[in-house]
N, C-alpha and C positions, 0 to 999 in steps of 0.2 A: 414737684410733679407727682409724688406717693398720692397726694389728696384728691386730683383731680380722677375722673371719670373716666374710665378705659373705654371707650366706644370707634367707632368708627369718625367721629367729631376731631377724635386725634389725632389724626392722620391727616387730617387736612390745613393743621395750622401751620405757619410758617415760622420760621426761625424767631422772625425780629417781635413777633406777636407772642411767643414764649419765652424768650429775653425779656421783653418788656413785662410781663406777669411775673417773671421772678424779682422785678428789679434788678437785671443786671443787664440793661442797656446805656447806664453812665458811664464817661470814659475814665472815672477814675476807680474803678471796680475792681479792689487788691484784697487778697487774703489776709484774714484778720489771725490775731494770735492762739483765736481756737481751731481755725483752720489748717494754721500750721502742725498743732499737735495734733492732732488729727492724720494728720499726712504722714507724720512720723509716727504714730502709735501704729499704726497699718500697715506703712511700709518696716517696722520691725516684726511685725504681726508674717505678714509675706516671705520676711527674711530666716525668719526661726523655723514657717511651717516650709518652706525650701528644703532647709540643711537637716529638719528632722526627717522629711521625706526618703532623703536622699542617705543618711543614717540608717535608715529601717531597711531599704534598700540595700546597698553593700554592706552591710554587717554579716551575713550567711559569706560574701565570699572573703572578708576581710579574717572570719572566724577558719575558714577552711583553708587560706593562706597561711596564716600561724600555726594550725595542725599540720600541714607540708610543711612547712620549715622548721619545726621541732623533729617530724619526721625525719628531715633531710640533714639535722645536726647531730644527731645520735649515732 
């Protein structure tokens, strides 16, 4: 779909006329072995930038909880 023309043309085609231009109107149409790594390299890709997210995020209070509680054991 990257290749084709963004116009107002696009909007008016219908599903099975865009299936059929990509070749994926056969009924045996399964993901091949690049498709799979692919699916995994993205879904670890998704998974890593999650938990670093979410790292960069609670570290100010993870760092401020350790100063209380060094506080709080002296």
């Amino acid at each position: 779909l990257y290749g084709d023309v963004w116009d107002e043309a696009i909007l008016t085609r219908r599903v099975g006329e865009v299936r059929r231009g990509l070749g994926l109107d056969g009924e045996d149409v399964r993901p091949n072995g690049e498709d799979r790594a692919a699916f995994a390299f993205w879904g670890g890709v998704s998974v890593l930038t999650y938990l670093a997210t979410g790292a960069f995020m609670f570290a100010p209070a993870l760092a401020l909880l350790g100063v209380l509680w060094l506080w709080l054991a002296r």
